[in-house]
Wavefront OBJ file of the C-alpha trace (Angstrom):
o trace
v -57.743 13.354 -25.860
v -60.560 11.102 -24.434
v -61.224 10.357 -21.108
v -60.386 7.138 -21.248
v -56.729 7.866 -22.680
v -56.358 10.752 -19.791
v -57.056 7.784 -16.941
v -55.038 5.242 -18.789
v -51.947 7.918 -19.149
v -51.960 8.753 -15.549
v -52.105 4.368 -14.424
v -49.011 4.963 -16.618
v -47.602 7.549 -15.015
v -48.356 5.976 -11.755
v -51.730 8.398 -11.189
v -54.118 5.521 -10.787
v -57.069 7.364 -9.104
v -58.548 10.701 -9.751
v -60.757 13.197 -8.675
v -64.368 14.990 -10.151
v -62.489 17.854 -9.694
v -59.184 16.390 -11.602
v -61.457 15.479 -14.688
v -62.759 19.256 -14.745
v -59.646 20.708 -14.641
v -59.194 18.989 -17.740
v -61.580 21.485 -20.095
v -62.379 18.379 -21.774
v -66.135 18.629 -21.291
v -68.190 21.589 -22.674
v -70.975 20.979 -20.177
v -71.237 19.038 -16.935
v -73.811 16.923 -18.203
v -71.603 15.372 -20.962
v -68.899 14.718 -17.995
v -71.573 12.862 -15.872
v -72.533 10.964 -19.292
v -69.009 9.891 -19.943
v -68.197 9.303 -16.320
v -71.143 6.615 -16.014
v -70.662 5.259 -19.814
v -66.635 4.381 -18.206
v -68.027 2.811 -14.850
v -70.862 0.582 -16.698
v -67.849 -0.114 -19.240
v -65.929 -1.308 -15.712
v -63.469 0.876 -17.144
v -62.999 3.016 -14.014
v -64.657 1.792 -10.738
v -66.023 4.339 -7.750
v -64.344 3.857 -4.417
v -67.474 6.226 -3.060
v -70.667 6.615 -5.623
v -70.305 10.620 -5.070
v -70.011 11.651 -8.392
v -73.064 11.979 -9.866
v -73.939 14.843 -6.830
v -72.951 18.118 -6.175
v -70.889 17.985 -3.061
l 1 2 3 4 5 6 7 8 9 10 11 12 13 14 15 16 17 18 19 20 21 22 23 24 25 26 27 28 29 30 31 32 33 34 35 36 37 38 39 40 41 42 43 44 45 46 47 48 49 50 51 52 53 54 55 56 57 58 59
């Protein structure tokens, strides 16, 4: 499963946002770096959207 099809199942299911920490929990991303990459690839995509640009820190 991509990211992409994870966010768009859970709109589905009525799960429209999401966390950093929800998308780890996931195990789909070997490394953190590949996370970040995807993350930013679905926000310049307009894809997702970031209520608070936080997630490319380490809170």
């Amino acid at each position: 499963m991509t990211l992409q099809k994870w966010i768009k199942d859970r709109a589905i299911h009525v799960y429209p946002t999401f966390s950093i920490e929800d998308v780890r929990n996931t195990g789909m991303y070997s490394s953190e770096q590949i996370l970040q990459n995807e993350l930013s690839r679905l926000c310049a995509n307009k894809t997702i959207t970031m209520p608070i640009p936080l997630f490319t820190r380490h809170i």
